[in-house]
N, C-alpha and C positions, 0 to 999 in steps of 0.2 A: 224635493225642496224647490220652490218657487223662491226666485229672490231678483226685487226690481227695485232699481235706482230712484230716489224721489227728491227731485230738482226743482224749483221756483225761484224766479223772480223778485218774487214780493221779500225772501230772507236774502242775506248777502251772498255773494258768491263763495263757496270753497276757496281758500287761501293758502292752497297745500293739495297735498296727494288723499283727498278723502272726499267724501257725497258730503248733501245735505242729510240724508238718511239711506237708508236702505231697510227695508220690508222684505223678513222672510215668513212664508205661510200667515202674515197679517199680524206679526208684530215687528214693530219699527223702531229702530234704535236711532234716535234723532242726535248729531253729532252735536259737539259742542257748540253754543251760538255766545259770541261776545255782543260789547252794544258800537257795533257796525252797522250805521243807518244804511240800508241794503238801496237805498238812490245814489246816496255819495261815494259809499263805502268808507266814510269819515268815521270815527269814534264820536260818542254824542257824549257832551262835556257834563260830569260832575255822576257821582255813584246812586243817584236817584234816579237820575234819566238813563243811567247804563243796566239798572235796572231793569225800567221798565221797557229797554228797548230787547234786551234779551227774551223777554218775555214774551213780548210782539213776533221777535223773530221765531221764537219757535213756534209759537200757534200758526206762523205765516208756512214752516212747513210739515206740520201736522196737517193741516189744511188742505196744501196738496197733498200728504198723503192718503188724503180723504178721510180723516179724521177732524178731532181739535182737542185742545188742551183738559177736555174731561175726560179723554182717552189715555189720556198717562198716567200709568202704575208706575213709572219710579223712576226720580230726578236727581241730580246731581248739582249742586251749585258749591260752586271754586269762589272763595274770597280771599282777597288780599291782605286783607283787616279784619278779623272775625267780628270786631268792633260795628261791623254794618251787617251782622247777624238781624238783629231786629227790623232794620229796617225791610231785610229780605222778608220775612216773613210779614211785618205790613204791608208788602208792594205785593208777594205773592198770593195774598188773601183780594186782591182785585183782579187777578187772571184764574184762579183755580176755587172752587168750593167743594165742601166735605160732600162724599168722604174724598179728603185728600190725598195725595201720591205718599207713595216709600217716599222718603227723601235720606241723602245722607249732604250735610256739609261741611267743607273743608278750607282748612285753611293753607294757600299757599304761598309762594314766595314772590312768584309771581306770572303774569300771563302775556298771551301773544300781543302786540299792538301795545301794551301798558295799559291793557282793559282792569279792571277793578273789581270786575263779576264776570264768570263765566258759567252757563247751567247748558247741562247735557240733561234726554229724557229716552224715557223707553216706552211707549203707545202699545197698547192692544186695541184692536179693530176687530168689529164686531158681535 
């Protein structure tokens, strides 16, 4: 088993005891990403732009992992409000096209920071 840490910049730092990903044999489990502008590490105001910052964040470490976001077979998105279901799937039809990822979502109580969206993914390479 091959398995290498995959760390960037461009998504926000780990805010805890975990990677941005880790890649074993070339499939990458990309850890949860909230909308943590990864310059400020501020939260970005309102469930549109946290959205779409989530979304940015994980392409940013797909990317290092030498991948990008048409490499995920299957996502995870945590909401607060199941009520912003729709909107996910319209903000997600601007990052992903068919064929689309598994996805499963959920609803919870609530998340780290008081983010409003949280999506984890899982990447195959190559």
């Amino acid at each position: 088993m091959t398995k290498t840490i995959v760390a960037t910049a461009n998504a926000p730092q780990a805010i805890g005891t975990y990677s941005q990903a880790v890649n074993v044999n070339g499939t990458v489990y990309l850890s949860g990403q909230i909308g943590l502008d990864p310059a400020s590490m501020q939260m970005v105001e309102g469930i549109e732009a946290q959205i779409h910052q989530v979304f940015k964040n994980l392409a940013a470490v797909a990317e290092a992992a030498g991948g990008s976001l048409a490499d995920v077979v299957k996502l995870n998105v945590f909401l607060i409000d199941l009520a912003n279901f729709a909107k996910v799937n319209e903000i997600m039809a601007q990052y992903f096209s068919q064929p689309y990822p598994a996805r499963a979502a959920v609803g919870v109580a609530s998340l780290p920071r008081n983010a409003l969206v949280e999506a984890d993914a899982v990447m195959v390479l190559g």
